[in-house]
C-alpha positions, 0 to 999 in steps of 0.5 A: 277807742284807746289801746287798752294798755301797752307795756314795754317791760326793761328786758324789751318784751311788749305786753299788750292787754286786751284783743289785739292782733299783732305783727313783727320782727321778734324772734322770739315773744322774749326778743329783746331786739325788735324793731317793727311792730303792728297792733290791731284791735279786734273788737270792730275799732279801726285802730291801728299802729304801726312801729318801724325802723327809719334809722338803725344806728342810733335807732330811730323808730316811726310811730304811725297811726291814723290817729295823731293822739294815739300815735303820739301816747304810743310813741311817748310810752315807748320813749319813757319805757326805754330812756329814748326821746321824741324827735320829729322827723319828717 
């Protein structure tokens, strides 16, 4: 399965589509400053991410998931959706 379809609009609100429950730091659904991020599938997919900080300043975030493929499409949306870059980080 795949996440139906993730968007980090330029404000830095997530959209997501689909039946997903998620979990993180906002504030608010218009939080401009997030920094963790979980998303579930609710359909019976066992798929998961999960997004968190490693570094604050500049901010680094992990993109993890038990999937490499959909961890690696997560994380390269959210770079090219924010003007940051994939790094490795071990």
């Amino acid at each position: 399965g795949t996440i139906m379809a993730v968007a980090v609009q330029t404000d830095g609100r997530i959209v997501i589509g689909g039946d997903f429950d998620t979990d993180g730091n906002s504030e608010t659904p218009d939080d401009r400053n997030w920094t963790e991020l979980t998303v579930i599938r609710r359909d019976g997919v066992p798929e998961r991410i999960d997004i968190d900080p490693v570094a604050e300043a500049p901010l680094l975030l992990k993109v993890v998931s038990a999937s490499d493929a959909l961890a690696f499409r997560a994380a390269t949306f959210l770079a090219q959706a924010t003007g940051g870059r994939l790094v490795e980080h071990k």
